[in-house]
C-alpha positions as CSV (number, residue, x, y, z in Angstrom):
1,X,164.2,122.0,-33.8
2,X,163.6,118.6,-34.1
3,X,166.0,116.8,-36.9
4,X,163.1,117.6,-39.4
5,X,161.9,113.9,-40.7
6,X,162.4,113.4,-44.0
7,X,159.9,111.6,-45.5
8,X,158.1,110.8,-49.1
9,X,154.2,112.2,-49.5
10,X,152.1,112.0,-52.4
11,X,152.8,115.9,-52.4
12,X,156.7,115.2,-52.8
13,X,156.5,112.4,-55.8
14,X,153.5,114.9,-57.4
15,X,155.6,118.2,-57.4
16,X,158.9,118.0,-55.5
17,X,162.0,116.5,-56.6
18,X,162.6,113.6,-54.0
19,X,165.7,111.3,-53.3
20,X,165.2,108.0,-54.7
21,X,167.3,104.8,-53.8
22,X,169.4,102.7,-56.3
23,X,167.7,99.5,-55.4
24,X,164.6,98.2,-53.4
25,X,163.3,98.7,-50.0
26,X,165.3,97.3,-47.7
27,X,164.2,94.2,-44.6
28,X,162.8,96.7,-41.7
29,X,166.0,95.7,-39.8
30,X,168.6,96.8,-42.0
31,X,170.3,99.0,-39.9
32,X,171.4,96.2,-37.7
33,X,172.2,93.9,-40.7
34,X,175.9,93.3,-42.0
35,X,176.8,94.2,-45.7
36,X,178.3,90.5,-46.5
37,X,175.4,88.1,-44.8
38,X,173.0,90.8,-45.6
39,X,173.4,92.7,-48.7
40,X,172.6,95.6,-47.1
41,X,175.1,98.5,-45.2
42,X,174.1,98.1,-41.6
43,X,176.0,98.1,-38.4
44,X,176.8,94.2,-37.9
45,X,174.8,94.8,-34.3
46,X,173.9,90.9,-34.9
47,X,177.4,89.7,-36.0
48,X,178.1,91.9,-33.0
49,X,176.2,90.1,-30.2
50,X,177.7,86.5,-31.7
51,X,181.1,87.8,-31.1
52,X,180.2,88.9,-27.7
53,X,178.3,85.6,-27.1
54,X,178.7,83.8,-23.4
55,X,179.9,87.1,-22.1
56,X,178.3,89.4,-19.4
57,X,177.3,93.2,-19.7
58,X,176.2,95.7,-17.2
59,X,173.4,98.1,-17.6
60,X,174.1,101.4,-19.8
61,X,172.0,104.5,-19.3
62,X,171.5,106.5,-21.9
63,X,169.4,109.6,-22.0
64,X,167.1,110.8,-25.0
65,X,166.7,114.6,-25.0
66,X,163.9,115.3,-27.8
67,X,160.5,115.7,-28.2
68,X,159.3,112.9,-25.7
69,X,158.9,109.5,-25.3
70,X,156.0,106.9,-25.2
71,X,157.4,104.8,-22.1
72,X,154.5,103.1,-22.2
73,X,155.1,101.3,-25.3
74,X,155.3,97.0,-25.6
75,X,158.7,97.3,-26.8
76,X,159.7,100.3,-24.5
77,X,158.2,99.7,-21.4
78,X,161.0,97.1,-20.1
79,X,163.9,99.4,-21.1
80,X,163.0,102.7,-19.3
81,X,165.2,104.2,-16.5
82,X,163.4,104.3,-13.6
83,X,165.0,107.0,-10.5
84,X,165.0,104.6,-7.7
85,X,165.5,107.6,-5.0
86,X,162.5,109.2,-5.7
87,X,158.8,107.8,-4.9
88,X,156.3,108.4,-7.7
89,X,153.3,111.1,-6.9
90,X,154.0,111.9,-3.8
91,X,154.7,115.5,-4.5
92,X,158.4,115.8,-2.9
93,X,161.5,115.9,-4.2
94,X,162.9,112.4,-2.3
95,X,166.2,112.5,-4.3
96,X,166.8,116.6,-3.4
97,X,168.0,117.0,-6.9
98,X,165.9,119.8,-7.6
99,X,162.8,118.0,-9.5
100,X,160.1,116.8,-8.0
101,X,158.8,113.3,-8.7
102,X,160.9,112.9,-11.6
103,X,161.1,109.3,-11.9
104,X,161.5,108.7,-15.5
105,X,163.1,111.5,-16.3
106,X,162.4,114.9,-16.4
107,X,160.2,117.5,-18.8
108,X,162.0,121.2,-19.5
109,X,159.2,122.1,-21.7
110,X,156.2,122.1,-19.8
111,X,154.4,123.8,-16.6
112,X,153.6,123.3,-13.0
113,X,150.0,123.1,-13.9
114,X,150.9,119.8,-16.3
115,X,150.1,121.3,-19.5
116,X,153.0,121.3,-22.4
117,X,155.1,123.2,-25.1
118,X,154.1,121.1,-28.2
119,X,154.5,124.0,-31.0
120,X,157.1,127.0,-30.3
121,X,158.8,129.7,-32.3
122,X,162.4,129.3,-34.3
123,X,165.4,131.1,-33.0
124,X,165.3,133.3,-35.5
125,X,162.1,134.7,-34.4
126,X,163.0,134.8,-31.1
127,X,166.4,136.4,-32.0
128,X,164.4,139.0,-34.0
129,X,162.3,140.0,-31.9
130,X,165.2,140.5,-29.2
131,X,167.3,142.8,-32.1
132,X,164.2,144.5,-33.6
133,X,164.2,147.1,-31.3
134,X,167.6,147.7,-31.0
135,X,169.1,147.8,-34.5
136,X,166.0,148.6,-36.7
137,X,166.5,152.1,-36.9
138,X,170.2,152.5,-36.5
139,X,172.7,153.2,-39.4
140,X,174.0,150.5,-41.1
141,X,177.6,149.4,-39.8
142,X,180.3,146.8,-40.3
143,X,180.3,146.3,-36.5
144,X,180.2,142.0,-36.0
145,X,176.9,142.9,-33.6
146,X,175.2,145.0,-36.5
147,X,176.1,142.2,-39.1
148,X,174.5,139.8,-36.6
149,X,171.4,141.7,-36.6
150,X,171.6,141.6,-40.6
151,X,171.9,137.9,-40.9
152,X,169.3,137.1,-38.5
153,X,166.6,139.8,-40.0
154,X,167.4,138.7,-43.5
155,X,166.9,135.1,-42.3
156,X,163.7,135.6,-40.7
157,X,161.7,137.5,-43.3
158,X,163.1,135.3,-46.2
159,X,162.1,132.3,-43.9
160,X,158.5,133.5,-42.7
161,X,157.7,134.3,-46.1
162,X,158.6,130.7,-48.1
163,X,156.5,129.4,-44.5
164,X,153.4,131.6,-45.4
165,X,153.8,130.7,-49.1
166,X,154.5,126.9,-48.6
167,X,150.7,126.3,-46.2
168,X,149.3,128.4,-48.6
169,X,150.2,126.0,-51.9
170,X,150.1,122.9,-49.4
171,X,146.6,124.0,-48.1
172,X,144.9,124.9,-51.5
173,X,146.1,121.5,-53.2
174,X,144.6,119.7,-50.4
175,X,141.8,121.6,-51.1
176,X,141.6,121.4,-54.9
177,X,142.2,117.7,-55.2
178,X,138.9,117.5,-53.0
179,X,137.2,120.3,-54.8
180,X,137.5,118.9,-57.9
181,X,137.4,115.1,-57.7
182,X,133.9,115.9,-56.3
183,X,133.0,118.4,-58.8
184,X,134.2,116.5,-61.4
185,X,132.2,112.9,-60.1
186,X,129.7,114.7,-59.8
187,X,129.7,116.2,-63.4
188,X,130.2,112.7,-65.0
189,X,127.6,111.0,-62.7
190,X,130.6,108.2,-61.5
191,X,131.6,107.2,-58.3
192,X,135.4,106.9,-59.0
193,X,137.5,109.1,-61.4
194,X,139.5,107.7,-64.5
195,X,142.1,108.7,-66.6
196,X,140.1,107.5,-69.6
197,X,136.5,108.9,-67.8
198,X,138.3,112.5,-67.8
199,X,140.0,112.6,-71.5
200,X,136.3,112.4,-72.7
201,X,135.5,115.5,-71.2
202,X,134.2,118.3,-73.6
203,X,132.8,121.6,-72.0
204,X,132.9,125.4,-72.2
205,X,132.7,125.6,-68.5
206,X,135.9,127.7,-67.0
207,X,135.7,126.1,-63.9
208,X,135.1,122.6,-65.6
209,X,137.5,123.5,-68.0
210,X,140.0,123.9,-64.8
211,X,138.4,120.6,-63.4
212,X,139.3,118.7,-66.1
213,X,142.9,119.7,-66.7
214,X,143.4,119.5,-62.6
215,X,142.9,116.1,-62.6
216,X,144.3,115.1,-66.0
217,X,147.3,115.9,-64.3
218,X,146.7,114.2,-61.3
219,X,144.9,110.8,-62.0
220,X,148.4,109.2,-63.8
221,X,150.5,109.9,-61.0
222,X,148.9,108.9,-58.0
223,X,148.0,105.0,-60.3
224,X,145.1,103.3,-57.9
225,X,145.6,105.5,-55.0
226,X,142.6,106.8,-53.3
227,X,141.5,110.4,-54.0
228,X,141.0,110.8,-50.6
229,X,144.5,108.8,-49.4
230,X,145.5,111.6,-51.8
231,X,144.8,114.5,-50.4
232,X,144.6,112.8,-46.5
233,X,148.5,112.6,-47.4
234,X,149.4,116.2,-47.6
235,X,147.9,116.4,-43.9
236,X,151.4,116.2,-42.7
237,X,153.0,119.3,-45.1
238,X,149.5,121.3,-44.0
239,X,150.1,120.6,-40.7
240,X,154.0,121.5,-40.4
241,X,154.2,124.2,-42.8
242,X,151.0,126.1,-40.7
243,X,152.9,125.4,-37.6
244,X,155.4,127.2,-39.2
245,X,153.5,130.2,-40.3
246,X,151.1,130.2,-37.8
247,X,153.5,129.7,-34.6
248,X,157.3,129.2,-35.3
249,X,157.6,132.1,-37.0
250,X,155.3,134.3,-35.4
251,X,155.7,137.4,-33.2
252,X,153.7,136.9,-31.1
253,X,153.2,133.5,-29.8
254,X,155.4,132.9,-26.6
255,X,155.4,129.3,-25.1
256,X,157.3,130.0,-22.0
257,X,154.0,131.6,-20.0
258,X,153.3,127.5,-20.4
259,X,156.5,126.3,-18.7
260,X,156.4,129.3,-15.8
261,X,160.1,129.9,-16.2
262,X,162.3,133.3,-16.0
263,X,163.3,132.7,-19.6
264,X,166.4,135.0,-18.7
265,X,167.5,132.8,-15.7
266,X,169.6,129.9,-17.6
267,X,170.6,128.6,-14.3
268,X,167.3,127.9,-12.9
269,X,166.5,124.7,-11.2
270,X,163.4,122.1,-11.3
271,X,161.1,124.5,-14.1
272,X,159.0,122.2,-15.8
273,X,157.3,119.0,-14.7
274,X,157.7,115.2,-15.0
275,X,155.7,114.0,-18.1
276,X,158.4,113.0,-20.2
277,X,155.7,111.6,-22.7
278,X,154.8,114.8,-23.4
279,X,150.6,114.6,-23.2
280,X,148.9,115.9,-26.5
281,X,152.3,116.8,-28.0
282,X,153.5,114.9,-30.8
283,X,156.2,112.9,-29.1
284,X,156.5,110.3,-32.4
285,X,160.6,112.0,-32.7
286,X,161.6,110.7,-29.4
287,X,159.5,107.3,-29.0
288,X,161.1,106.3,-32.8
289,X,164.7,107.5,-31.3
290,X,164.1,105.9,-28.4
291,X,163.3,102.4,-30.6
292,X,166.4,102.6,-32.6
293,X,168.8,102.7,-29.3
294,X,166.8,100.0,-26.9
295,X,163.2,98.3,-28.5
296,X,163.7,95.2,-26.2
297,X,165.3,92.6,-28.3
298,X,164.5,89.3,-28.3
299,X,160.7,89.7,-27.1
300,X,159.1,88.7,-30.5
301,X,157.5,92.1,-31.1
302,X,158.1,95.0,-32.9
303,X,161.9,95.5,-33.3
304,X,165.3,95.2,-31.5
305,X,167.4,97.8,-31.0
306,X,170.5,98.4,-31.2
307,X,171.8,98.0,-27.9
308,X,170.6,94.6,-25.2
309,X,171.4,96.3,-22.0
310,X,170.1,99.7,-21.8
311,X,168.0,101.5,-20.0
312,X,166.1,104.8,-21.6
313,X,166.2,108.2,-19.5
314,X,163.4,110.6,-20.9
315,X,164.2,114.5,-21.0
316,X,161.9,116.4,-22.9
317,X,163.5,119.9,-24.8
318,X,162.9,119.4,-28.2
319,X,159.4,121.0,-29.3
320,X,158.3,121.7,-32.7
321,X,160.2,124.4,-33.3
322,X,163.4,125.2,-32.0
323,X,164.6,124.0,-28.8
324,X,166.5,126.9,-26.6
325,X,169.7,126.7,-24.9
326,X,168.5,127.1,-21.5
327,X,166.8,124.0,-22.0
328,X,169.3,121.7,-23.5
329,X,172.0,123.0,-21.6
330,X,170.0,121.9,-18.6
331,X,168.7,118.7,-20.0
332,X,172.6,117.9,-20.4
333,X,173.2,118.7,-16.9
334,X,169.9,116.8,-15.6
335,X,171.1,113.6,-17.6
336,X,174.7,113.8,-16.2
337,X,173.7,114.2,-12.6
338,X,171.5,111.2,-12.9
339,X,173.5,108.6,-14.1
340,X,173.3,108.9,-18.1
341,X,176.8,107.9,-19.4
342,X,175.1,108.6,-23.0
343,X,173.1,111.2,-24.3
344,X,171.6,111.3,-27.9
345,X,170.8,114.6,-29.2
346,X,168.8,114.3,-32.3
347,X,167.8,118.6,-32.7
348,X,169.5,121.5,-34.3
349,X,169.4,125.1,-35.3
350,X,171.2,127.4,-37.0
351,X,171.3,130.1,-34.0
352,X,172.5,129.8,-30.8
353,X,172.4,133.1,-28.6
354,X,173.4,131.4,-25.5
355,X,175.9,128.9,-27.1
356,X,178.0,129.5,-24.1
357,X,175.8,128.3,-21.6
358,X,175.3,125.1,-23.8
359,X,179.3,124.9,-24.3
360,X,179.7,124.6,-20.4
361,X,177.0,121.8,-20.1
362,X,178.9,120.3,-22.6
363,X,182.3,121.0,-20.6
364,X,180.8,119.5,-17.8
365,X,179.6,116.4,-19.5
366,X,183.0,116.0,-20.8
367,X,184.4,116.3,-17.3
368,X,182.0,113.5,-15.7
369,X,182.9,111.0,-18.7
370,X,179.7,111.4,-20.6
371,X,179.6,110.8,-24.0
372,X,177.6,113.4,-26.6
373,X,176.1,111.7,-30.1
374,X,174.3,114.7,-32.0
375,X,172.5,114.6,-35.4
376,X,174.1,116.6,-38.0
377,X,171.0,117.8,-39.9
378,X,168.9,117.3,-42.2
379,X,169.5,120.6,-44.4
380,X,172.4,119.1,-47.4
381,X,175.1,121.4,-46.0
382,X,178.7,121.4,-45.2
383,X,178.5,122.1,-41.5
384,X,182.5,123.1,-41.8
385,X,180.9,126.3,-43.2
386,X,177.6,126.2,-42.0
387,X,176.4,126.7,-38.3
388,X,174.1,123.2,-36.9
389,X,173.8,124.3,-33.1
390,X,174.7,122.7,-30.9
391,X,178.3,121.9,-31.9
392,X,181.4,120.2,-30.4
393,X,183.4,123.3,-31.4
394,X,183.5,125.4,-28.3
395,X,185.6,128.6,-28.8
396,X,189.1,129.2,-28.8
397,X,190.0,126.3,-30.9
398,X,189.0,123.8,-28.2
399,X,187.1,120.6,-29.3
400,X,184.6,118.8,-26.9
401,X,186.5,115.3,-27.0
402,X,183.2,113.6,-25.6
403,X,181.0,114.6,-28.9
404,X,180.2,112.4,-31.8
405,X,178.5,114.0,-34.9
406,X,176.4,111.7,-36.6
407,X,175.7,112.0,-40.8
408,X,173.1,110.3,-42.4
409,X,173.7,107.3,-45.1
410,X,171.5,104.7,-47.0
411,X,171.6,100.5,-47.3
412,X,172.8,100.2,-50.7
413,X,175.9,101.0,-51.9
414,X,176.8,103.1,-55.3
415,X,176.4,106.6,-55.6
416,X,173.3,106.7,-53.4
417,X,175.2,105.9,-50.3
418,X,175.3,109.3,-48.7
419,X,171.6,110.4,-47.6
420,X,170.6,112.8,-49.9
421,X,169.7,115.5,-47.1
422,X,172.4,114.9,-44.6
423,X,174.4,117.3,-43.7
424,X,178.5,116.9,-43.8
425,X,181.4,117.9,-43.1
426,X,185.2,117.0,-43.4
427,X,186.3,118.7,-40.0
428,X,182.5,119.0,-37.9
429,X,180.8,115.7,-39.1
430,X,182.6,112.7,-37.1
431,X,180.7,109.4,-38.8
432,X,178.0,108.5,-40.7
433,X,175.5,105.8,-40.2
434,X,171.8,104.1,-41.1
435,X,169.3,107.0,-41.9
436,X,167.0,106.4,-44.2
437,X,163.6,104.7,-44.0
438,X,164.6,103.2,-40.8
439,X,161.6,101.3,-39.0
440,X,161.0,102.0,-35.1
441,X,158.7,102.9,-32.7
442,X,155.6,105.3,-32.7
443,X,153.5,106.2,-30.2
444,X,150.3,103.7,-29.5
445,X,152.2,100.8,-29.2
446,X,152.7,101.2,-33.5
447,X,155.6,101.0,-35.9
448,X,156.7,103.3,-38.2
449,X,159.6,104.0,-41.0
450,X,161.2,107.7,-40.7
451,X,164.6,108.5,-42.2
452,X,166.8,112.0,-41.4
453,X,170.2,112.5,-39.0
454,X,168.0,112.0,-36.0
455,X,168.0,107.9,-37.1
456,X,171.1,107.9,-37.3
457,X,172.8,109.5,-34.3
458,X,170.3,107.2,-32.2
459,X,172.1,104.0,-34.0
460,X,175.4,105.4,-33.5
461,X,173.9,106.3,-30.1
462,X,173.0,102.3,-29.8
463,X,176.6,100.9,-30.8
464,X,178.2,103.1,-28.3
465,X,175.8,102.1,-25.5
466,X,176.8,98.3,-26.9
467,X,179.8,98.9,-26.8
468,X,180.3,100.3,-23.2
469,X,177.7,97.6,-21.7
470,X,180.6,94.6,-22.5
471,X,183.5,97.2,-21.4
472,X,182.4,99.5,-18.8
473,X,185.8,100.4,-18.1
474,X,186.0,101.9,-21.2
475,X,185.8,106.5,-21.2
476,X,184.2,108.6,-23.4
477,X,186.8,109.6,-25.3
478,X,188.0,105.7,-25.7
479,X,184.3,105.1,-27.2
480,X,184.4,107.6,-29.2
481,X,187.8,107.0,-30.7
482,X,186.9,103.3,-31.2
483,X,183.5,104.0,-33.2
484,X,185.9,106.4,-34.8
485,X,188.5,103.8,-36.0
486,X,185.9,100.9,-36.3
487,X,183.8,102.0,-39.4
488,X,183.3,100.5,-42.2
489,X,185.4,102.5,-44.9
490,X,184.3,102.8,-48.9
491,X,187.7,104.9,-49.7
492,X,187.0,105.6,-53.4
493,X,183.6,105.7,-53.4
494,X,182.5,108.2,-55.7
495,X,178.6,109.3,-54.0
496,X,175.8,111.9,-55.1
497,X,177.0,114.7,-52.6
498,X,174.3,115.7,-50.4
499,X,172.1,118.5,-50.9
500,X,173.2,118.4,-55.3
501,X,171.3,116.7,-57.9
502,X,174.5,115.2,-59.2
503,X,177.9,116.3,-58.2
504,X,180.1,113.8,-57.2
505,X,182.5,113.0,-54.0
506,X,184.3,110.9,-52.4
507,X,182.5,108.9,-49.5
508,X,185.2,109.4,-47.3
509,X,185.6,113.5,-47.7
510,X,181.9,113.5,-45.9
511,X,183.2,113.2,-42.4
512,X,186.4,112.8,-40.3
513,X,186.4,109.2,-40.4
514,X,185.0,108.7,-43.5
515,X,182.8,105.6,-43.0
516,X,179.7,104.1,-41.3
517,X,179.7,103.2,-37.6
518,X,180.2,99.3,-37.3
519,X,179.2,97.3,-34.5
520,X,180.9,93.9,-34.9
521,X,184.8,95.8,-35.7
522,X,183.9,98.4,-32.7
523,X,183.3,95.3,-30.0
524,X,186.2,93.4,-31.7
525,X,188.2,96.9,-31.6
526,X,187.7,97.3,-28.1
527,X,188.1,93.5,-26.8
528,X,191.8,93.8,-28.6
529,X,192.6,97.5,-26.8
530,X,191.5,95.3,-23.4
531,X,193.5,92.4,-24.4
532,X,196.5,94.2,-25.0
533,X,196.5,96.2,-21.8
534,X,196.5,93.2,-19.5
């Protein structure tokens, strides 16, 4: 599934705990600020670009797997990789790659008839019902496939139930705070509730009674705030958590008579179609990753991105829901047959039933010099112990050298440094960087904050493609060994560790390299490796 984005409803501050930040918001560009000139624990990208000042780049191509991408966008538009080989709408595959009129990219998640996957079910529901059949009914065994079936059936009918429960809570608030603001104007004969309107209340009524101490409860916490803001807010956790129950987890509900595909097939070629916007899907994920790498800089609207000389291939995989291997592994492949020396993976899940399909794409990407950057996740876990598919670790001890996994961290320093839902890991998470309430762009030609991993393996994403656009000559492995060496280090940092309320750890046991990607020491890193070799 998509890195689910974390952010802060009315629901959340009412009756979830939330993160919260030491200090302030931060400038809407703070993930490309510098800690010294700005106060504020970004990747130097600007201190960056004055190094590199007077000197010439060449192009980058980096592609986006995710949910898909509003190429259409002001601050997109100029930065989107256009397939020169291929001529738009005429029906034929020009390029004989396999995908017909694919000249943005290409779509694994929709059909030949151009409609698209927007909602689809978890692997775990798909894994169940695979297993069901089999294993249901057989005695229990200490057999590694029976113990597989265990895990996954556990999983599933813990999950589907907190999914049911959760739309049910989020869909009756809603509800009540509606209910009974109107109820309750009504009652008083006022237009607008008060605190002070509501302590006067005296009645024998059960269902005032209810009324009454609903929004007694209510009214001090949400201050001036609409009632109808209010409740409009909790849209979101309606919406998400019903997807859930209604579609991710049900048994039912298969997506793939949309695409057309032999689901069983993981070789096949040119299934889908080329909308890599993704028409009435939500594609806000990949147009705000998309941002974060290559917003045009310098055109005085919007934001810049990260990186000055890129240009943004668009492969849709990533639905809401969980993405399947036989997608990503051929959205890997797609990207690294068309040029992409980058690819940004902002997705995860926790099974993987054709992890070795996926492992070769990644194999293969590795062999053509392509560089991986993947989210971590957004779930507060040590990844060393807990599985985030898909992974670097490909079997038999061997490491992908081309993969960079990307943890999530905040502007200010202190023990709020490490995002509170990132995911980490002192042997599986490679770097952290800029997560939280990072502004970028949203479909419709809008802006919009968003904070989880998938922010931050885009910025990480963006140095790398910086990087590489002053010194081509560079591999994947040197680029990743550079961002490796290059971060910015807070060695005795003692931070909130992810996914507690208040145990403590050192910053730099949350990942291999134990600090934040850095722009300005990664460009300086490199020119000294490129110096010295001469």
């Amino acid at each position: 599934m998509k890195m689910k984005i974390i952010y802060l409803a009315v629901s959340a501050i009412l009756f979830i705990s939330a993160p919260t930040l030491a200090q302030e918001s931060p400038a809407e560009n703070w993930f490309n600020q510098d800690a010294q000139e700005n106060m504020a624990n970004g990747v130097s990208t600007e201190k960056a670009y004055e190094y590199l000042k007077g000197r010439e780049s060449k192009t980058v191509i980096v592609a986006v797997i995710d949910s898909g991408t509003d190429i259409d966008h002001e601050d997109l538009k100029d930065v989107v990789w256009t397939n020169t080989d291929e001529i738009a709408g005429n029906g034929i595959d020009d390029d004989h790659n396999g995908f017909v009129d694919d000249v943005h990219g290409w779509n694994f998640i929709g059909g030949k008839d151009g409609k698209n996957v927007g909602v689809d079910t978890y692997e775990v529901t798909r894994e169940y019902i695979r297993l069901k059949p089999k294993y249901e009914n057989k005695k229990e065994s200490k057999k590694p496939d029976y113990l597989y079936w265990v895990k996954v059936r556990d999983a599933y009918l813990a999950d589907a139930e907190k999914a049911q429960t959760q739309y049910s809570f989020y869909d009756s608030l809603r509800s009540s705070i509606l209910r009974y603001n109107k109820l309750m104007t009504a009652y008083l004969d006022i237009d607008k509730l008060t605190v002070d309107a509501i302590a006067g209340v005296q009645s024998e009524d059960e269902l005032i009674k209810t009324a009454t101490g609903f929004m007694a409860n209510l009214l001090p916490k949400i201050g001036d705030m609409p009632i109808e803001e209010v409740a409009e807010s909790l849209d979101g956790a309606v919406e998400h958590f019903g997807n859930q129950a209604n579609y991710a987890y049900s048994l039912e509900y298969d997506t793939r008579k949309i695409v057309g595909d032999d689901p069983a097939n993981l070789k096949e070629v040119g299934y889908g179609n080329n909308d890599v916007i993704g028409k009435d899907t939500d594609n806000f994920h990949g147009t705000h990753v998309s941002g974060i790498i290559a917003a045009k800089r310098g055109n005085g609207i919007g934001i810049d991105g990260v990186a000055d000389n890129v240009q943004i291939m668009a492969i849709r995989a990533v639905p809401d829901g969980d993405e399947r291997d036989k997608d990503v592994a051929n959205a890997i492949r797609y990207a690294v047959d068309n040029g992409a020396q980058i690819i940004n993976m902002s997705f995860g899940k926790a099974f993987s039933p054709n992890k070795s399909y996926v492992d070769d794409a990644i194999k293969y990407a590795e062999s053509k010099g392509v560089l991986l950057v993947h989210a971590a996740g957004n779930s507060g876990k040590n990844t060393d112990v807990e599985n985030n598919y898909p992974t670097k670790n490909l079997g038999k001890k061997k490491v992908a050298g081309n993969w960079i996994e990307v943890g999530a961290s905040s502007w200010g320093e202190g023990e709020k440094l490490a995002a509170s839902f990132s995911n980490y890991g002192k042997v599986n998470v490679d770097i952290f960087a800029p997560g939280v309430q990072i502004y970028s762009t949203a479909p419709g030609n809008e802006y919009k904050n968003a904070q989880g991993t998938s922010m931050a393996s885009p910025v990480t994403a963006g140095v790398a493609a910086l990087v590489l656009s002053y010194f081509p000559e560079l591999t994947a492995a040197d680029l990743k060994e550079i961002l490796m060496k290059s971060v910015r280090r807070f060695d005795g940092l003692m931070v909130v560790k992810p996914g507690s309320k208040d145990e403590m750890v050192d910053f730099s046991e949350l990942s291999v390299s134990g600090g934040i990607v850095n722009a300005y020491e990664a460009v300086k890193l490199a020119d000294s490796r490129k110096i010295s070799s001469k």
